[in-house]
C-alpha distance (Angstrom), angle and dihedral (degrees) to the residues before:
residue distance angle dihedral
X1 . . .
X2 3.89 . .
X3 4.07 106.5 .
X4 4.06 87.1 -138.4
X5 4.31 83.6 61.7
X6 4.05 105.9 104.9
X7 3.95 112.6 -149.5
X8 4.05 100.7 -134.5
X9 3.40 114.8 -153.1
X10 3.93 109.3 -162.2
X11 4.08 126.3 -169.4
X12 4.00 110.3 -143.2
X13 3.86 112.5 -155.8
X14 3.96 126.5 -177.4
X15 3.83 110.6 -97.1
X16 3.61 95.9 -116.0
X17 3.69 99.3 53.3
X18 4.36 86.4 44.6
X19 3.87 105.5 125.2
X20 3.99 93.6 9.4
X21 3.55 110.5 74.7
X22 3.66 112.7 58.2
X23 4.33 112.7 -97.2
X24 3.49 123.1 -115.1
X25 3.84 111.9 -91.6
X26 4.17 131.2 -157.2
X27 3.97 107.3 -95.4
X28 3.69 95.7 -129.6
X29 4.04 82.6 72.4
X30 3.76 91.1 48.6
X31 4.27 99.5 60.6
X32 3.47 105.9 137.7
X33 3.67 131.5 -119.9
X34 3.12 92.6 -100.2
X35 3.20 110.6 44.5
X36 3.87 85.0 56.1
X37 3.79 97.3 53.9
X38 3.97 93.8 43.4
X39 4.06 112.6 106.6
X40 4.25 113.8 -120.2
X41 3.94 80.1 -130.2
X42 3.72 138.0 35.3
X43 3.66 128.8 174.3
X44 3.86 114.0 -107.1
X45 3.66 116.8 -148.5
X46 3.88 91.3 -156.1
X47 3.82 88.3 60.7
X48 3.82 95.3 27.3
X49 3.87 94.5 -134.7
X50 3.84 136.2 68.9
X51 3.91 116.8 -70.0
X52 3.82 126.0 -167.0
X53 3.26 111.8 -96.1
X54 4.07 119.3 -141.0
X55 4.00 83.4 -93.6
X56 4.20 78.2 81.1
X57 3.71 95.5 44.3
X58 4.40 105.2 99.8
X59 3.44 86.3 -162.7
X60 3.86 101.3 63.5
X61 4.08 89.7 30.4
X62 3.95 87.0 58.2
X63 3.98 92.2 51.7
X64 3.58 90.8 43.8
X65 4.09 98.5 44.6
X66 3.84 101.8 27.9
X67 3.60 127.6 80.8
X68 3.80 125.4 4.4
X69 3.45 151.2 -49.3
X70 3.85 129.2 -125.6
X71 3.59 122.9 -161.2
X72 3.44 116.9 -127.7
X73 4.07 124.8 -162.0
X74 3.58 87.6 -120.6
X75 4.15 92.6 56.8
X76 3.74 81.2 53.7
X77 3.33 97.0 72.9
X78 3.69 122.2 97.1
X79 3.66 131.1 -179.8
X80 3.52 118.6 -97.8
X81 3.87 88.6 11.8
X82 3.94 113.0 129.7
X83 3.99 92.9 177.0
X84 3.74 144.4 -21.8
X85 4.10 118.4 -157.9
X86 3.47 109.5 -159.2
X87 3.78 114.3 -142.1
X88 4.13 127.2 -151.8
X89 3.68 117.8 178.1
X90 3.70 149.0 118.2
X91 3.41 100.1 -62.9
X92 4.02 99.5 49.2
X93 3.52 133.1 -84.6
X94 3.69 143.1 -73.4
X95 4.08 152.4 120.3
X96 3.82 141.9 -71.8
X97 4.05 102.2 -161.8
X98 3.39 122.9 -177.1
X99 3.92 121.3 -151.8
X100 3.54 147.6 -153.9
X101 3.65 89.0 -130.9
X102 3.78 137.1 -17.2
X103 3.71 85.2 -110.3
X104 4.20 91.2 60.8
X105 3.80 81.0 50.1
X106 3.76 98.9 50.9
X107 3.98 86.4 50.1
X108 3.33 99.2 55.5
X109 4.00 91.7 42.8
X110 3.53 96.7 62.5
X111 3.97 122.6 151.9
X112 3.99 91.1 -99.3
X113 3.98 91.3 50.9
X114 3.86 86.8 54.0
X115 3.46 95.9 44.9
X116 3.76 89.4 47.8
X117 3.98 91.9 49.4
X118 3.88 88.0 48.7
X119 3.93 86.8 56.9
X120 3.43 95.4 40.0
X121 3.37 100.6 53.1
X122 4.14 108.9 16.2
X123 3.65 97.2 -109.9
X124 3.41 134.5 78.5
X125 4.51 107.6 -116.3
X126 4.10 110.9 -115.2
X127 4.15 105.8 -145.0
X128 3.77 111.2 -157.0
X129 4.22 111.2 -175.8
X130 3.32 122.0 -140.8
X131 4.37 124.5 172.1
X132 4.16 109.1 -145.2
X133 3.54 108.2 -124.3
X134 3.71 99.8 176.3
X135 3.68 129.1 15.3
X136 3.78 127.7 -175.2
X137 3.17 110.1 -154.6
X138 4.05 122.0 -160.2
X139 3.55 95.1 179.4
X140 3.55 101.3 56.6
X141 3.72 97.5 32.0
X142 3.92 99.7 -122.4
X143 3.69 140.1 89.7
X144 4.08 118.3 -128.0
X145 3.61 131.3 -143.7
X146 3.69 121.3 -157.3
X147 3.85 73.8 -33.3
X148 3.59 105.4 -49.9
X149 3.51 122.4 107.5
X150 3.75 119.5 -99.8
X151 3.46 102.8 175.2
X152 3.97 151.4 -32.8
X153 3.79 106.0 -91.4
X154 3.79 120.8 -111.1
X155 4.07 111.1 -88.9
């Protein structure tokens, strides 16, 4: 093989679910927290001096960095989160969420998260806040006020 060949590696997803679930993304962008925050030596009071800690092992840092993450419905989930629509369309991408509280949001929105986002996916998220006043809800046949229910919805 020529060493100016590329090996492609290409992630097939069923048409329906293109732009909704989540893409695969390179592992080295995935490194936990912490991971991150843990020290490549600690002292061990077996030993009485500092030992490596598995930060310095190549072999775990390769299966931790290489390769790629999958999203899985379960790493979805967020606390506080009650839904996230994904939206794909002409003018970009993005997210409606809908929280338990603004204060679950703001939690979850931290300055790290954003920064992470902006890495993840080149561009820096813009947050607009909006309370629901009224909510008509199909599903559950009724129609909310400031949370209370109003009324069941017309069949």
């Amino acid at each position: 093989m020529s060493t100016t060949n590329k090996l492609t590696l290409n992630f097939r997803c069923p048409a329906e679910l293109e732009g909704l679930i989540p893409k695969p993304i390179p592992a080295a962008q995935g490194v936990p927290d912490w991971l991150k925050a843990m020290p490549a030596t600690a002292f061990s009071s077996i030993n009485q001096h500092d030992e490596d800690t598995i930060k310095r092992c190549p072999p775990f840092v390769d299966a931790m960095t290489c390769g790629f993450l999958l999203p899985l419905v379960c790493d979805l989930a967020t606390k506080g989160l009650i839904r996230k629509d994904y939206l794909n369309g002409e003018a970009g991408t993005g997210g409606v969420y809908l929280w338990e509280s603004r204060q679950a949001a703001e939690a979850w929105f931290t300055e790290a998260k954003m920064d992470e986002l902006a890495e993840r996916f080149g561009v820096r998220p813009q947050l607009t806040w909006y309370d629901t006043h009224v909510t008509v809800d199909n599903l559950k046949g009724e129609t909310r006020v400031n949370q209370s229910v109003l009324a069941a919805a017309a069949e």
